[in-house]
PDB file with SEQRES, HELIX, SHEET and CRYST1 records, atoms N, CA, C and O in Angstrom:
SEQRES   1 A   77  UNK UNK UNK UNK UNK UNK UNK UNK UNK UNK UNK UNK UNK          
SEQRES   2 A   77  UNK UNK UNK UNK UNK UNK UNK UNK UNK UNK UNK UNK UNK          
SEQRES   3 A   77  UNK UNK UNK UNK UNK UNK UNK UNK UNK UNK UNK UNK UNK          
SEQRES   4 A   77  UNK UNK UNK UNK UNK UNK UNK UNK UNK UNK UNK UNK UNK          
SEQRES   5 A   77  UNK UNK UNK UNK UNK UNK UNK UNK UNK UNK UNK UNK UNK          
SEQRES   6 A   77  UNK UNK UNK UNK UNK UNK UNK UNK UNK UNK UNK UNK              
HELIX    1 AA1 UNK A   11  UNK A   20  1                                  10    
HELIX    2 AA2 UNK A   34  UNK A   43  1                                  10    
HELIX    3 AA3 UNK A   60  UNK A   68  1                                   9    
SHEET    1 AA1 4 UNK A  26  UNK A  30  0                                        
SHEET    2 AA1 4 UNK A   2  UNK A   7  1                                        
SHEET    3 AA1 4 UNK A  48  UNK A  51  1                                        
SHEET    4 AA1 4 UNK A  75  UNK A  76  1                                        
CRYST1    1.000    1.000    1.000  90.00  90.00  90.00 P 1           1          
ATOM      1  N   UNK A   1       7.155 -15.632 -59.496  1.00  0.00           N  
ATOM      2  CA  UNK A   1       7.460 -16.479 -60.632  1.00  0.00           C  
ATOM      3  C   UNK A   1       6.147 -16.977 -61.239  1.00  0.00           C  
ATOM      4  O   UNK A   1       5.321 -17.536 -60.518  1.00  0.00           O  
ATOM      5  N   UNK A   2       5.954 -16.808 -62.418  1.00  0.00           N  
ATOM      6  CA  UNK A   2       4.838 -17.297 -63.183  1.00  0.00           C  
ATOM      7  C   UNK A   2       5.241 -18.872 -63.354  1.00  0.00           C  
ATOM      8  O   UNK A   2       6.371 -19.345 -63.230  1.00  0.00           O  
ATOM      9  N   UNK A   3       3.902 -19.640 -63.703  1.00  0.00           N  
ATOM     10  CA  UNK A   3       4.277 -21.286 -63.944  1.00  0.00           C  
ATOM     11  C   UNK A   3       2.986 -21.050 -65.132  1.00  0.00           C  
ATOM     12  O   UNK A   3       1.848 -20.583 -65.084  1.00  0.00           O  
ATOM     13  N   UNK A   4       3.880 -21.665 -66.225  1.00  0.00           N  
ATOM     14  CA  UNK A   4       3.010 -21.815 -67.635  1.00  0.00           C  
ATOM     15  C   UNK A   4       3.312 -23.076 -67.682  1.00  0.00           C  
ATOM     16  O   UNK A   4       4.297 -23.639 -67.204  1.00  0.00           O  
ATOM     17  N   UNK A   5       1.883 -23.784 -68.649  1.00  0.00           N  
ATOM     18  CA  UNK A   5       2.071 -24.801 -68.633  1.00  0.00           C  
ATOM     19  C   UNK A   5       1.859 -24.906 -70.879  1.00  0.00           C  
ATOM     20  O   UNK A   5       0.966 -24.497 -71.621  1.00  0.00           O  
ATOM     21  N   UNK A   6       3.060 -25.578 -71.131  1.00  0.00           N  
ATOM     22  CA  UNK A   6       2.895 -25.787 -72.364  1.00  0.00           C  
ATOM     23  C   UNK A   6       2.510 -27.127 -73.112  1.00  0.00           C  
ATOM     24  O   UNK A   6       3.333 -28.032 -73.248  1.00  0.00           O  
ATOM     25  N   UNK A   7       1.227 -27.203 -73.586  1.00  0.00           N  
ATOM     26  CA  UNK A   7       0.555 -28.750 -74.371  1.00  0.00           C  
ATOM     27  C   UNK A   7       0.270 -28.963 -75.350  1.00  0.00           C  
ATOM     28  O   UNK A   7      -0.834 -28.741 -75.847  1.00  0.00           O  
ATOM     29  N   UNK A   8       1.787 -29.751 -76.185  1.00  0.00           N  
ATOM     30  CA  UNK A   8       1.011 -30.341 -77.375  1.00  0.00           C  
ATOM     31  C   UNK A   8       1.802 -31.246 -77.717  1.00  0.00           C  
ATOM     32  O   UNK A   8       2.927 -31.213 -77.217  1.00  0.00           O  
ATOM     33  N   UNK A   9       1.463 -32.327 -78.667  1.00  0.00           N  
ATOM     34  CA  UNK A   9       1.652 -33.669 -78.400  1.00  0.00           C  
ATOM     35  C   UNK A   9       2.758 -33.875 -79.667  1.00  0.00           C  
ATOM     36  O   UNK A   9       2.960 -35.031 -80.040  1.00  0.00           O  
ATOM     37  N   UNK A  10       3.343 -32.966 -80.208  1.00  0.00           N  
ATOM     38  CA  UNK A  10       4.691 -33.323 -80.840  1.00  0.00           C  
ATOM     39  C   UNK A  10       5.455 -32.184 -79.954  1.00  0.00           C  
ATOM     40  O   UNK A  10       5.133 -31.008 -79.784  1.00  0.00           O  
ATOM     41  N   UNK A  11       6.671 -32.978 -79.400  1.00  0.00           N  
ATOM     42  CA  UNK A  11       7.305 -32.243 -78.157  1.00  0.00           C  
ATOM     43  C   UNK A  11       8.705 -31.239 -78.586  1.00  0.00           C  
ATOM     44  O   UNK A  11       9.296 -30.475 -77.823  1.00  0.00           O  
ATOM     45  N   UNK A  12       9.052 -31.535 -80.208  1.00  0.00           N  
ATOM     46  CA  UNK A  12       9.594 -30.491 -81.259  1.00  0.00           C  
ATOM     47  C   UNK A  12       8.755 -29.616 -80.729  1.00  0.00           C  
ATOM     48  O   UNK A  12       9.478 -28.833 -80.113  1.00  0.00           O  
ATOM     49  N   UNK A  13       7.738 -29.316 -80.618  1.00  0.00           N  
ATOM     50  CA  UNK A  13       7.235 -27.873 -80.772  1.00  0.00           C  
ATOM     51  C   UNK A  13       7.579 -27.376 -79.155  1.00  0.00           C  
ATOM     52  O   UNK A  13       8.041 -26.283 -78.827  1.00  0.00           O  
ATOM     53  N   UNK A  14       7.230 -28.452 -78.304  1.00  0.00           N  
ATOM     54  CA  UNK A  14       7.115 -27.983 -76.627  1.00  0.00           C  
ATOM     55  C   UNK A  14       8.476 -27.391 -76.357  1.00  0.00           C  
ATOM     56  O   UNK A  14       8.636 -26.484 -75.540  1.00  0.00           O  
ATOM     57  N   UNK A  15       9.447 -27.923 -77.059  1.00  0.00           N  
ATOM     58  CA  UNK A  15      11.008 -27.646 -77.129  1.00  0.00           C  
ATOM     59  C   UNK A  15      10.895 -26.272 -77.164  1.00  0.00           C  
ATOM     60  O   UNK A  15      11.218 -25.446 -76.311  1.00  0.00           O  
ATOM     61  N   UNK A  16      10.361 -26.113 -78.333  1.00  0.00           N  
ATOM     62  CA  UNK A  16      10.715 -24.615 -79.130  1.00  0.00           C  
ATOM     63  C   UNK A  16      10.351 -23.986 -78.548  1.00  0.00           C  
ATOM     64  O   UNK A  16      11.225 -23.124 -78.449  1.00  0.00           O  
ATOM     65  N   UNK A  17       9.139 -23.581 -77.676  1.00  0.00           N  
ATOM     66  CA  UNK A  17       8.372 -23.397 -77.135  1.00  0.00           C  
ATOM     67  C   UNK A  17       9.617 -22.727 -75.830  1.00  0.00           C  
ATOM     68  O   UNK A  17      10.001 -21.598 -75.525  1.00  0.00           O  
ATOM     69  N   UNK A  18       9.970 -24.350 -75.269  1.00  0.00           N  
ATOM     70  CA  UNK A  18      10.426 -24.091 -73.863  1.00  0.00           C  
ATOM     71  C   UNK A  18      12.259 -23.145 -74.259  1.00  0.00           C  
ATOM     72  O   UNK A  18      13.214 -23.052 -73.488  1.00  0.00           O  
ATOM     73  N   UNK A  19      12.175 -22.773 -75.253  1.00  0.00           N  
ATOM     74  CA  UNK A  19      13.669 -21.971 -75.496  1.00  0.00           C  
ATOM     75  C   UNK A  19      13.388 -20.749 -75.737  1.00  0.00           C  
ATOM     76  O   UNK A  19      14.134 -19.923 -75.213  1.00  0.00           O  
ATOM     77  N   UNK A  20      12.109 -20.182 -76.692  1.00  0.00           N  
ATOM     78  CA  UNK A  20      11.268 -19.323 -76.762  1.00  0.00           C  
ATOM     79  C   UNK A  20      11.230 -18.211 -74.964  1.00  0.00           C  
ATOM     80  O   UNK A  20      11.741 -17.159 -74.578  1.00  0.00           O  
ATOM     81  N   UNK A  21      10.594 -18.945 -74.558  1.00  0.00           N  
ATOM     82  CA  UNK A  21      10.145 -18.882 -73.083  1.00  0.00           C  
ATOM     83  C   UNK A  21      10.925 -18.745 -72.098  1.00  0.00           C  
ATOM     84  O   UNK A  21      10.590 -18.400 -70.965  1.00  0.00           O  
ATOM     85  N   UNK A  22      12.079 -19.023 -72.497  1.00  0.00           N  
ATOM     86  CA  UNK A  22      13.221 -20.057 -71.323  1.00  0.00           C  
ATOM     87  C   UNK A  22      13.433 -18.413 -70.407  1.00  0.00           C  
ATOM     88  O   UNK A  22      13.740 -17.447 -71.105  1.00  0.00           O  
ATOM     89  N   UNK A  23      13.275 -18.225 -69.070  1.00  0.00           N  
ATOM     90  CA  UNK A  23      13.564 -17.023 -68.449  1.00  0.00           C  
ATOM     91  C   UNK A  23      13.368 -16.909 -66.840  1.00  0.00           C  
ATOM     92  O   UNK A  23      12.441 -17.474 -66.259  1.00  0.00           O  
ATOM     93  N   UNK A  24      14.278 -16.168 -66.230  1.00  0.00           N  
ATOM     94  CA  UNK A  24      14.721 -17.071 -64.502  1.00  0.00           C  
ATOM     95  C   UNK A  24      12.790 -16.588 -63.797  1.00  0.00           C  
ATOM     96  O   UNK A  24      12.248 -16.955 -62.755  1.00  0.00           O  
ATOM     97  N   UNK A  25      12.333 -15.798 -64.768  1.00  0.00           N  
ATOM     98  CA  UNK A  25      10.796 -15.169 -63.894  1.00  0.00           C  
ATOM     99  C   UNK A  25       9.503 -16.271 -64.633  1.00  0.00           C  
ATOM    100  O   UNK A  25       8.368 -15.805 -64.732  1.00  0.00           O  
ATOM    101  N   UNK A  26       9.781 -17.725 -65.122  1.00  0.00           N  
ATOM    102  CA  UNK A  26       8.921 -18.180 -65.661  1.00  0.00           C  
ATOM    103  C   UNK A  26       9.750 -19.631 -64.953  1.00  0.00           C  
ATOM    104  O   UNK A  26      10.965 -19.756 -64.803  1.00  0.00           O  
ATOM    105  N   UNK A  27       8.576 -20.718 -64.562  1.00  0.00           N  
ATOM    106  CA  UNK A  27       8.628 -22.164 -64.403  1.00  0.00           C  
ATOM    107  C   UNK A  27       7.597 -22.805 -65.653  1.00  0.00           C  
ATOM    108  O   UNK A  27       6.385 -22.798 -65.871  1.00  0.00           O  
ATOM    109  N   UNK A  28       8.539 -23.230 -66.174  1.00  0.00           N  
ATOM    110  CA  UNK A  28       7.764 -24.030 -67.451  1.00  0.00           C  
ATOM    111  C   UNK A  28       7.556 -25.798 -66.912  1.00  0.00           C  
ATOM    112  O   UNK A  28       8.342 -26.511 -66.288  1.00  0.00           O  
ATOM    113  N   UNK A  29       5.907 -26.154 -67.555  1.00  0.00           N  
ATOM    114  CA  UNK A  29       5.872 -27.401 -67.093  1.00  0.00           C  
ATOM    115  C   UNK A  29       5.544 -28.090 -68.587  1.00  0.00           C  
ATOM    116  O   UNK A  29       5.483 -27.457 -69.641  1.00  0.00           O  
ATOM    117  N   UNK A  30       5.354 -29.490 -68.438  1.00  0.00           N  
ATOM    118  CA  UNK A  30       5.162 -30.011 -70.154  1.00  0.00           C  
ATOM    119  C   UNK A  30       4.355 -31.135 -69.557  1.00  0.00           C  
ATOM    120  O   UNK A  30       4.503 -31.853 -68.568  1.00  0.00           O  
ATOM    121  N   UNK A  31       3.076 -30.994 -70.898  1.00  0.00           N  
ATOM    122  CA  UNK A  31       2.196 -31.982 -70.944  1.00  0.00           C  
ATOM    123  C   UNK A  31       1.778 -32.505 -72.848  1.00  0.00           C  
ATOM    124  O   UNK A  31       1.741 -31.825 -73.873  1.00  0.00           O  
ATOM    125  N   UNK A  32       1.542 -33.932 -72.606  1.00  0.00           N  
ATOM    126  CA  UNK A  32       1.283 -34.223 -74.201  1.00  0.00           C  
ATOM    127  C   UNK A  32       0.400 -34.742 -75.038  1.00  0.00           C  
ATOM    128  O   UNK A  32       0.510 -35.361 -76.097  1.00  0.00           O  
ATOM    129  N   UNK A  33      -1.078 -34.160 -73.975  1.00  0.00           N  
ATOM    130  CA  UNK A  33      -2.221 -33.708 -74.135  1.00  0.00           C  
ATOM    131  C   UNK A  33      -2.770 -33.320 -73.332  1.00  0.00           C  
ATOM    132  O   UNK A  33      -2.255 -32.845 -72.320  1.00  0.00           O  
ATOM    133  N   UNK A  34      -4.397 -33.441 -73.627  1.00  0.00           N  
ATOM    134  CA  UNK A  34      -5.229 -32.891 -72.418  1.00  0.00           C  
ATOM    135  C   UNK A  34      -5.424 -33.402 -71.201  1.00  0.00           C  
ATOM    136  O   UNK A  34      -5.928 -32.755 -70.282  1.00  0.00           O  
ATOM    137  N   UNK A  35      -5.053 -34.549 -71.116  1.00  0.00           N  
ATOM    138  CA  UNK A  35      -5.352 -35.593 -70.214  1.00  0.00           C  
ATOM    139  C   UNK A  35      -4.164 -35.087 -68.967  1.00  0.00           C  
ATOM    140  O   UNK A  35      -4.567 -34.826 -67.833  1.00  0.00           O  
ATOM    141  N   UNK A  36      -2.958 -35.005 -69.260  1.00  0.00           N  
ATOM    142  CA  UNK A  36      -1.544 -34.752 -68.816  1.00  0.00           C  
ATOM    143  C   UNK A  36      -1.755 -33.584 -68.195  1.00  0.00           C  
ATOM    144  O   UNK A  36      -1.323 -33.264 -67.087  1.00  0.00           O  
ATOM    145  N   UNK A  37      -2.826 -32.573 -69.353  1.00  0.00           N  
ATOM    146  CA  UNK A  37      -2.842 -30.947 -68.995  1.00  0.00           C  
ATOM    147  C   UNK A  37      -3.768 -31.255 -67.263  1.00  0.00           C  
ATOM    148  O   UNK A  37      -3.448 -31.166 -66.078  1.00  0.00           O  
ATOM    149  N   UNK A  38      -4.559 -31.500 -67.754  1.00  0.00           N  
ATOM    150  CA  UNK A  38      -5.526 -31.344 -66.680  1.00  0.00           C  
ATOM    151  C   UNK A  38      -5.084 -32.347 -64.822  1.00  0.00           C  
ATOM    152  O   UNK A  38      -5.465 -32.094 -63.679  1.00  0.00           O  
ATOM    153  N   UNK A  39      -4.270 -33.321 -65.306  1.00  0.00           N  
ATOM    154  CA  UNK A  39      -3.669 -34.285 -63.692  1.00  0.00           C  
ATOM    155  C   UNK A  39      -2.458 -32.640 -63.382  1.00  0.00           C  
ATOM    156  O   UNK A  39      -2.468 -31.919 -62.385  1.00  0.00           O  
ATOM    157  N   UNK A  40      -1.523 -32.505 -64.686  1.00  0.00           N  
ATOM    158  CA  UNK A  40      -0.834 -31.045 -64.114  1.00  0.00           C  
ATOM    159  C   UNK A  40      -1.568 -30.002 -63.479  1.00  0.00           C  
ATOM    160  O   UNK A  40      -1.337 -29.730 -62.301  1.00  0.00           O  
ATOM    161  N   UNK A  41      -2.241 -29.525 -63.995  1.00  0.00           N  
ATOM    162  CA  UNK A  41      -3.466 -28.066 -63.647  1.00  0.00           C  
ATOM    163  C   UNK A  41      -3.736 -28.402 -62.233  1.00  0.00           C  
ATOM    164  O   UNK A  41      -3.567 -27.478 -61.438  1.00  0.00           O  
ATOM    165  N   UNK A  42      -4.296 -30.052 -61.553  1.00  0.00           N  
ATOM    166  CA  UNK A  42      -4.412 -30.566 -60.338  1.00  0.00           C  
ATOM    167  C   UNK A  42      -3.524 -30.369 -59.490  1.00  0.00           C  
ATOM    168  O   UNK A  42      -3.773 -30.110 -58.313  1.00  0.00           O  
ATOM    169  N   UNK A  43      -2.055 -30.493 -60.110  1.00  0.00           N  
ATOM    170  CA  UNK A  43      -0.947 -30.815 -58.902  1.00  0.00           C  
ATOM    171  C   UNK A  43      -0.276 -29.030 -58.837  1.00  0.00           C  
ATOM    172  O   UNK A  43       0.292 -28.455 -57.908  1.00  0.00           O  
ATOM    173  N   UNK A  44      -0.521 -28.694 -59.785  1.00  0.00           N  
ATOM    174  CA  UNK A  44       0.280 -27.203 -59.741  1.00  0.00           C  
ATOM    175  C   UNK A  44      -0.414 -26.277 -59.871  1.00  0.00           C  
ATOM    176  O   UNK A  44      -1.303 -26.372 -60.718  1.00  0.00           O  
ATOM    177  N   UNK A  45      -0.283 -24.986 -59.069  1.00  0.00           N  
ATOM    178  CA  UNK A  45      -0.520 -23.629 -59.624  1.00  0.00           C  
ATOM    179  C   UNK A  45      -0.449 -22.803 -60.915  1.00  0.00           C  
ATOM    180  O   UNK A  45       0.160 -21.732 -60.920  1.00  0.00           O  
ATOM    181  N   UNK A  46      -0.991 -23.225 -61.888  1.00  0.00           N  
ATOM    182  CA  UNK A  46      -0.754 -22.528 -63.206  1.00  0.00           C  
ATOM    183  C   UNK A  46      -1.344 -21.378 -63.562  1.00  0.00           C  
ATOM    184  O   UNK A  46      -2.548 -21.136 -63.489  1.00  0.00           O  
ATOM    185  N   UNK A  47      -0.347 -20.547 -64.012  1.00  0.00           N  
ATOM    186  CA  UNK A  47      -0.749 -19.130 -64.560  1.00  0.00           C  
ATOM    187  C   UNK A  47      -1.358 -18.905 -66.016  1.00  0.00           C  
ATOM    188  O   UNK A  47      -2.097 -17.963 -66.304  1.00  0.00           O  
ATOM    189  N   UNK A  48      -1.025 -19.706 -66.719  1.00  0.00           N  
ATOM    190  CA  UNK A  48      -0.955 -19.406 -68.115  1.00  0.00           C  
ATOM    191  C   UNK A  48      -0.468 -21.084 -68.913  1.00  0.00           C  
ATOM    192  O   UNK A  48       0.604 -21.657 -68.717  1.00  0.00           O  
ATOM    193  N   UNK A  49      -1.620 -21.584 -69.822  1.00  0.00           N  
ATOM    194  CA  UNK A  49      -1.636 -22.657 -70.455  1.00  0.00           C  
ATOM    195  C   UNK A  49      -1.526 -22.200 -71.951  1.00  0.00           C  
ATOM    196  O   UNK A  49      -1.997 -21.117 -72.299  1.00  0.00           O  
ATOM    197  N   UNK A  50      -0.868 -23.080 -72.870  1.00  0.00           N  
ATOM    198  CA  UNK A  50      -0.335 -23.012 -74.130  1.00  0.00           C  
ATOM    199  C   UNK A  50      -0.778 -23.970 -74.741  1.00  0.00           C  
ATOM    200  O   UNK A  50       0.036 -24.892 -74.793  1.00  0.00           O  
ATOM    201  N   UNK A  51      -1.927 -24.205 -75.341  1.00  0.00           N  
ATOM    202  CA  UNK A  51      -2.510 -25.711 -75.914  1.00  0.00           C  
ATOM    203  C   UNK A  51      -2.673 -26.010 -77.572  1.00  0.00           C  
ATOM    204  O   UNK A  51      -3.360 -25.479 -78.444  1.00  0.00           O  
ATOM    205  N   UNK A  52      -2.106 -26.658 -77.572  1.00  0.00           N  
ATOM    206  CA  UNK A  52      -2.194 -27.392 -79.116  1.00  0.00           C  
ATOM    207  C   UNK A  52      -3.990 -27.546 -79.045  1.00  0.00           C  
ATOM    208  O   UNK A  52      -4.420 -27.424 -77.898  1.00  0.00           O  
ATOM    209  N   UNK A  53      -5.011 -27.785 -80.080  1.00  0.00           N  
ATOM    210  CA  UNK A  53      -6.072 -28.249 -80.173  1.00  0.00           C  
ATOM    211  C   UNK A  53      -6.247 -30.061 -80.199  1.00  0.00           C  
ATOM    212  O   UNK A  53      -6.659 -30.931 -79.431  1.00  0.00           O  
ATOM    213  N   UNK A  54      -5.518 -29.957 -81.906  1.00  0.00           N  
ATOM    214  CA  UNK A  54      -5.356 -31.618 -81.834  1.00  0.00           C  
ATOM    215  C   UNK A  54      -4.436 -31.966 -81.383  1.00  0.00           C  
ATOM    216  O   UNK A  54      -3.275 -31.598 -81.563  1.00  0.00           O  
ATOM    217  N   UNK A  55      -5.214 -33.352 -80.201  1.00  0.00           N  
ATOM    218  CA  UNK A  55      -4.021 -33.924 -79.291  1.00  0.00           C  
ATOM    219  C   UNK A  55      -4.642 -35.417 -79.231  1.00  0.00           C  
ATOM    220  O   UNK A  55      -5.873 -35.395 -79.201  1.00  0.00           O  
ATOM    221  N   UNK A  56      -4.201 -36.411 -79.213  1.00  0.00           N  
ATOM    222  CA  UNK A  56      -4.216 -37.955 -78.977  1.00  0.00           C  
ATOM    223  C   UNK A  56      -5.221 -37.626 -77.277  1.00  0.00           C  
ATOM    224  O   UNK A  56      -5.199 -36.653 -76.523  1.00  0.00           O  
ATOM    225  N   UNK A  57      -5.910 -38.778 -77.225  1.00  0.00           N  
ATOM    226  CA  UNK A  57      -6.386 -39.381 -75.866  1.00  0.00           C  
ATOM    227  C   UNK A  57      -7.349 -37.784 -75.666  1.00  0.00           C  
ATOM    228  O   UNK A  57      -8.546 -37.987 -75.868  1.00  0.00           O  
ATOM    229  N   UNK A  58      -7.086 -36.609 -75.389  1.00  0.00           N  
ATOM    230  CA  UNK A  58      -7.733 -35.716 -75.243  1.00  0.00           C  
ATOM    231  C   UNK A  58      -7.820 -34.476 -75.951  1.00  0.00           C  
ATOM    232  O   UNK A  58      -7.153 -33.708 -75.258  1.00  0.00           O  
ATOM    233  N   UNK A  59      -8.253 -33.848 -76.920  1.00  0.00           N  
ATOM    234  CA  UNK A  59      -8.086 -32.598 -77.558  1.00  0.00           C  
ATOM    235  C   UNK A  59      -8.051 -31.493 -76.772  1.00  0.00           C  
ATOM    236  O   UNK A  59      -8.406 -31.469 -75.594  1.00  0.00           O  
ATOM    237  N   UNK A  60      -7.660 -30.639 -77.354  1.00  0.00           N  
ATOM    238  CA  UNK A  60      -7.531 -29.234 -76.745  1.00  0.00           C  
ATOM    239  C   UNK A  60      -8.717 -28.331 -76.130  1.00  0.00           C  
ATOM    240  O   UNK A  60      -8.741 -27.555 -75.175  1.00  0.00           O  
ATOM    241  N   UNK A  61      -9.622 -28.713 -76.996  1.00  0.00           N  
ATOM    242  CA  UNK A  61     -11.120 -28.118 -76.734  1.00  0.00           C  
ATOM    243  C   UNK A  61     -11.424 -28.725 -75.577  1.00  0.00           C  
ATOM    244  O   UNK A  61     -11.610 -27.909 -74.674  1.00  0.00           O  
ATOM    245  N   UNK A  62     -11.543 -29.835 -75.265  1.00  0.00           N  
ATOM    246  CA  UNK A  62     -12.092 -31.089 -74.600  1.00  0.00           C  
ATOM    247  C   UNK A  62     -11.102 -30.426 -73.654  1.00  0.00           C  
ATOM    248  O   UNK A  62     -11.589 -29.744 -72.752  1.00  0.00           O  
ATOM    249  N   UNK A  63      -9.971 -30.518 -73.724  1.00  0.00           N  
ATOM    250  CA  UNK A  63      -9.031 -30.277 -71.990  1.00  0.00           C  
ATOM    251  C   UNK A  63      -9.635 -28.664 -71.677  1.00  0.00           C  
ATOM    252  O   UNK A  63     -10.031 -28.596 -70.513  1.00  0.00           O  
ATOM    253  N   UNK A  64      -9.745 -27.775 -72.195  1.00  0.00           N  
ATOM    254  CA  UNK A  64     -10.339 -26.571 -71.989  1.00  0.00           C  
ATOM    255  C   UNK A  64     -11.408 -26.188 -71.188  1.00  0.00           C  
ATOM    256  O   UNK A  64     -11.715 -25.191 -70.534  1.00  0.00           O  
ATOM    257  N   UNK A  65     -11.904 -27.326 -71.446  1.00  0.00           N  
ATOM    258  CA  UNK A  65     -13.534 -27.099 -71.463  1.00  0.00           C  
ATOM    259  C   UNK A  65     -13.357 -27.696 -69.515  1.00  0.00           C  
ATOM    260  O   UNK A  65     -13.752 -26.984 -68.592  1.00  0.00           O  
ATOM    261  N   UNK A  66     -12.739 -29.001 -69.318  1.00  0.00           N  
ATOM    262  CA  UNK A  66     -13.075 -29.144 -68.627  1.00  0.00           C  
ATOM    263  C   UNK A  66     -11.981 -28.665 -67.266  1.00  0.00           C  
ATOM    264  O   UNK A  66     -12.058 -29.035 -66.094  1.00  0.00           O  
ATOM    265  N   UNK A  67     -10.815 -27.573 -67.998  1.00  0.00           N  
ATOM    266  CA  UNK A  67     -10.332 -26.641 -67.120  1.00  0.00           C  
ATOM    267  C   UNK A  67     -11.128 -26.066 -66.563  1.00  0.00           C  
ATOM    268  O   UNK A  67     -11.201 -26.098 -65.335  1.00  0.00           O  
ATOM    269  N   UNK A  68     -11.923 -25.400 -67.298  1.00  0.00           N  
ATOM    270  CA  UNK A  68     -12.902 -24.165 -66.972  1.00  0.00           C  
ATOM    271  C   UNK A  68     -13.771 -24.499 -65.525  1.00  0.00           C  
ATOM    272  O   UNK A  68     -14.209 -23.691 -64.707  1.00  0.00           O  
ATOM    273  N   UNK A  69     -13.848 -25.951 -65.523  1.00  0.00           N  
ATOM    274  CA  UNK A  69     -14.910 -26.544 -64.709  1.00  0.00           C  
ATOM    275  C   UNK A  69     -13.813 -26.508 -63.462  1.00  0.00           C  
ATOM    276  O   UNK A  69     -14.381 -26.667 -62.382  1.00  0.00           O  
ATOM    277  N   UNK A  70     -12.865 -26.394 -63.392  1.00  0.00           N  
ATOM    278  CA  UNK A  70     -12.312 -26.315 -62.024  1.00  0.00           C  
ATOM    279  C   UNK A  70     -11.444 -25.381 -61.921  1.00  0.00           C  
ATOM    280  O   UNK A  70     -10.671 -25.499 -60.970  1.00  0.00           O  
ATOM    281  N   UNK A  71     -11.273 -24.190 -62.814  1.00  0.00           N  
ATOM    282  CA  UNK A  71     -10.255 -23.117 -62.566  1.00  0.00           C  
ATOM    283  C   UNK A  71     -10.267 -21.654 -63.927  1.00  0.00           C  
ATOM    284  O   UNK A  71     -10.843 -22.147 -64.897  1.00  0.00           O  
ATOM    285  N   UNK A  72     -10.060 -20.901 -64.100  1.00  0.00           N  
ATOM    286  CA  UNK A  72     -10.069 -20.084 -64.834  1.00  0.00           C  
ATOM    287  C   UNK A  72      -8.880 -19.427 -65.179  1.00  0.00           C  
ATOM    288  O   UNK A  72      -8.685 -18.222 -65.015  1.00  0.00           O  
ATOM    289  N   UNK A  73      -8.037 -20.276 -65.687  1.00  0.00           N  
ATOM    290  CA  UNK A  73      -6.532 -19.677 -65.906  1.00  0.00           C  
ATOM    291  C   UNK A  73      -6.588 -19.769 -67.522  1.00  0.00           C  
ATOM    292  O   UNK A  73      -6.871 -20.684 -68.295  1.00  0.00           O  
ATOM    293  N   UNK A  74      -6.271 -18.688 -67.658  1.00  0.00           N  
ATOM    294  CA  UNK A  74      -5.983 -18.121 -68.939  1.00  0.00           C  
ATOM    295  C   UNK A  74      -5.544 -19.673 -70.242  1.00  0.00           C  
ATOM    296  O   UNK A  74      -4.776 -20.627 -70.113  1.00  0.00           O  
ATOM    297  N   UNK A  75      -6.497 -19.239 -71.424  1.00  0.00           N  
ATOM    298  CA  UNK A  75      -5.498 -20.689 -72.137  1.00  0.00           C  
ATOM    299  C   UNK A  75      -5.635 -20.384 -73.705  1.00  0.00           C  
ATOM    300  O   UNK A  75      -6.677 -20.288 -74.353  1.00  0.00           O  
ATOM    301  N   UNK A  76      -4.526 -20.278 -74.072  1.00  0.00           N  
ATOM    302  CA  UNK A  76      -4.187 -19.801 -75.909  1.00  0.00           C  
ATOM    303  C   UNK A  76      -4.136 -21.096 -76.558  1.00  0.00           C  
ATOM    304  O   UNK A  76      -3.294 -21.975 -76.376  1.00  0.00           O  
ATOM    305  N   UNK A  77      -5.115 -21.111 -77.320  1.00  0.00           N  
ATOM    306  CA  UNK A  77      -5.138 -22.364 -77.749  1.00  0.00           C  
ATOM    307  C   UNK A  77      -4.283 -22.146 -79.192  1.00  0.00           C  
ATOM    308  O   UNK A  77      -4.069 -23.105 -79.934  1.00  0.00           O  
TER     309      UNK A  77                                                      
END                                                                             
């Protein structure tokens, strides 16, 4: 089972997103910025991140950047 993690801070989109996606070989998680992305990325195994850029409290770049510093999982900004 893959675990994607989808981030962006109007949750209309995370919705769409999570119906888009919705499938028994995928665990979808939700965060509603970078800040959220990165305590998730800590607690879970993630395969694959989905990031909005502009985000409140942490941007997309900014959560990216400091993924990189502790993991190398794929991230579509």
């Amino acid at each position: 089972m893959y675990h994607i993690l989808l981030c962006d801070d109007e949750k209309d989109i995370v919705n769409a997103l999570k119906i888009y996606l919705h499938d028994e070989n995928y665990k979808l998680f939700e965060a509603y910025n970078g800040k959220e992305a990165l305590e998730m990325i800590e607690k879970e195994e993630i395969h694959l991140v989905l990031m909005d850029i502009m985000m409140p409290e942490m941007d997309g770049i900014t959560a990216m950047v400091k993924i990189r510093e502790k993991c190398n999982v794929p991230v579509i900004l």
